[in-house]
C-alpha positions in Angstrom: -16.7 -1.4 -46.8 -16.2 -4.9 -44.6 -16.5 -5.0 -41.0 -12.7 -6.0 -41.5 -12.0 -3.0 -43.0 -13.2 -0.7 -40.7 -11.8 -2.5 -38.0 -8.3 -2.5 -39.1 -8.6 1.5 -39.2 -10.5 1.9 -36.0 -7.9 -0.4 -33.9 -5.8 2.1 -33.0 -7.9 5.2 -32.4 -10.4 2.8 -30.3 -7.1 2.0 -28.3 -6.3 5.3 -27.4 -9.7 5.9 -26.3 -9.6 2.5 -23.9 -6.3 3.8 -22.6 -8.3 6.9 -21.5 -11.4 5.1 -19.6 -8.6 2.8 -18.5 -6.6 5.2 -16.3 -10.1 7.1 -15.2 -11.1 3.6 -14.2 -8.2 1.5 -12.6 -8.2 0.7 -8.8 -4.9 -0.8 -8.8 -3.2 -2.5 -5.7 0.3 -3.5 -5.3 -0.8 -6.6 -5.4 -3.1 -6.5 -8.9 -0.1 -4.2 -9.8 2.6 -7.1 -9.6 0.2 -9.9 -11.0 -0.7 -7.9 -14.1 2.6 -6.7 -14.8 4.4 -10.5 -14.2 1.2 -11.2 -17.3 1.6 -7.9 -19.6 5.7 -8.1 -19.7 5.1 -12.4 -20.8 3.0 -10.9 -23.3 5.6 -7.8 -24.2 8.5 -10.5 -24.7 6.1 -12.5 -26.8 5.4 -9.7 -28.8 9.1 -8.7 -28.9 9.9 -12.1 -30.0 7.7 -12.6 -32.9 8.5 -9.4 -34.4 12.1 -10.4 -34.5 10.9 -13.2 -37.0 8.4 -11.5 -39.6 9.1 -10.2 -42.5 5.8 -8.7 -43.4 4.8 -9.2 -46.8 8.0 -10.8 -48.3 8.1 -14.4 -46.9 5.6 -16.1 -44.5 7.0 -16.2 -40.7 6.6 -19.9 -39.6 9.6 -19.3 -36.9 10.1 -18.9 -33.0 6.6 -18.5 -31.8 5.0 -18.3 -35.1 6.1 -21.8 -35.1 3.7 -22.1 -32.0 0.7 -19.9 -33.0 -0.1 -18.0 -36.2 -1.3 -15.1 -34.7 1.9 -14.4 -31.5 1.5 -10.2 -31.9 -2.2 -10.7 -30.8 -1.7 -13.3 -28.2 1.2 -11.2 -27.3 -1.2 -8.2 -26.8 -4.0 -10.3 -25.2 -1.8 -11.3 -22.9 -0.3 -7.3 -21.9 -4.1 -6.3 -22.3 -4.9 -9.5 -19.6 -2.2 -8.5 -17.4 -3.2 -5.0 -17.4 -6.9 -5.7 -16.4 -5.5 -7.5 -13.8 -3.4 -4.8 -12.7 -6.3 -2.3 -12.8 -8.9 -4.2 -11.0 -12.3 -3.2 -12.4 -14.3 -5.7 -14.2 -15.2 -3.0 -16.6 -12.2 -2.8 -18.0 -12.5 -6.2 -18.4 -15.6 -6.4 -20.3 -14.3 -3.3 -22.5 -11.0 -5.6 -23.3 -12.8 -8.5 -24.5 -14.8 -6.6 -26.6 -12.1 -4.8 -28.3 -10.6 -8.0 -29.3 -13.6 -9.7 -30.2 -15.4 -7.2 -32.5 -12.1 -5.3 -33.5 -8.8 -7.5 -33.8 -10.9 -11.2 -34.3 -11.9 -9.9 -37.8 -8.7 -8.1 -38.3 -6.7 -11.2 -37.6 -9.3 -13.5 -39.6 -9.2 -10.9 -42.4 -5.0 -10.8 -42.3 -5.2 -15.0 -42.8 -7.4 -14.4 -45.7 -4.5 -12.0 -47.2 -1.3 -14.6 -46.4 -3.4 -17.3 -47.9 -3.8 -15.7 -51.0 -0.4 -13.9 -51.1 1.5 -17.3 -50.0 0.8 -21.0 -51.5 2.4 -22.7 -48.5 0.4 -21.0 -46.3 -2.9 -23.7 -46.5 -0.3 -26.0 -45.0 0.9 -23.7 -42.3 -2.2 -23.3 -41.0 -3.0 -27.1 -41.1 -0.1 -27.9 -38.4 -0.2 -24.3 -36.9 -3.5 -23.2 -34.8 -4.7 -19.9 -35.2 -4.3 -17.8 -31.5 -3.3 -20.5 -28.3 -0.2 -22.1 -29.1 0.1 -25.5 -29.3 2.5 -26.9 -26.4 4.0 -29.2 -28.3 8.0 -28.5 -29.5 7.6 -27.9 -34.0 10.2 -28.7 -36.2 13.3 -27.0 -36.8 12.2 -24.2 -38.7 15.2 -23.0 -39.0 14.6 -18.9 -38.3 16.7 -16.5 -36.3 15.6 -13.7 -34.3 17.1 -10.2 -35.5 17.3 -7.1 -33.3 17.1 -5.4 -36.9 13.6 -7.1 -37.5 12.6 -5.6 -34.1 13.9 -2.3 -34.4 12.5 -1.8 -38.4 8.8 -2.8 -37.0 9.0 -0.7 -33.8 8.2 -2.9 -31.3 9.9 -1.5 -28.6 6.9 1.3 -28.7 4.9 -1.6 -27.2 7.2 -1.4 -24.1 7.3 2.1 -24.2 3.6 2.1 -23.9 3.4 -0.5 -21.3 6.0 1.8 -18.8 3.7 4.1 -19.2 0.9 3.0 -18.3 2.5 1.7 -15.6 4.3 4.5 -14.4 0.2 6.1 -14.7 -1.2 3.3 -12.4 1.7 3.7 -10.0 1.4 7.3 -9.8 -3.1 7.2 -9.6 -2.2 4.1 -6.5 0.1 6.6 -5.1 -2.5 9.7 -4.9 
């Protein structure tokens, strides 16, 4: 079985597990508190936004920020997982972050590209204009997507802000006591 593989089953196990050593470790501030929330909720609407524009497996999502990056779930959740180190102020939840995303989602995301090039022919092309994680700044071309609450709602996204209130609502409590 492929690194890949075992990565795509581990993700979300391994993520409960850093949630854990995350509350036992956070020191947050009201400070680190507002800075890492102003960063995680960027990265919740970017989330919130791209899964209003897939339609997994049945066309190739080249729309709102997928017309910016390839990859806007996991920049979305780099960018909550960023504000929330921020927020928790210990470098070893840092170093445990960038970890998680480089040996766990950087082959799942590399192994997903190989999947929508070989399910969609256009995709070659897509990746051509489109870069892989940081989006380009530059305004694409009409692609000519919508965003649909019904997208949203069918993928379960709001679970992501669901999570992120509470975790919040964790560190607020732990500063508190």
């Amino acid at each position: 079985m492929s690194w890949s593989r075992i990565a795509r089953r581990i993700r979300v196990p391994l993520g409960f597990a850093l949630a854990l050593a995350y509350v036992a470790l956070a020191q947050a501030t009201r400070g680190s508190l507002l800075a890492g929330i102003c960063l995680a909720a960027a990265g919740l609407w970017v989330r919130a936004a791209a899964s209003g524009h897939v339609r997994k497996n049945e066309t190739l999502a080249t729309s709102g920020p997928y017309a910016y990056t390839r990859n806007p779930l996991y920049l979305g959740s780099m960018m909550m997982a960023a504000g929330f180190a921020i927020a928790a102020r210990n470098w070893w939840i840092a170093v445990l972050l960038v970890a998680m995303f480089t040996l766990v989602y950087w082959p799942v995301i590399r192994a997903e590209e190989a999947f929508l090039r070989e399910r969609f022919p256009e995709y070659p092309e897509y990746e051509r204009r489109v870069p892989r994680l940081l989006p380009r700044l530059r305004a694409p071309e009409d692609t000519g997507g919508h965003f649909s609450w019904a997208l949203y709602r069918q993928h379960h996204e709001y679970n992501a802000s669901i999570g992120a209130a509470l975790m919040l609502a964790v560190l607020v409590a732990k500063m508190l006591w």
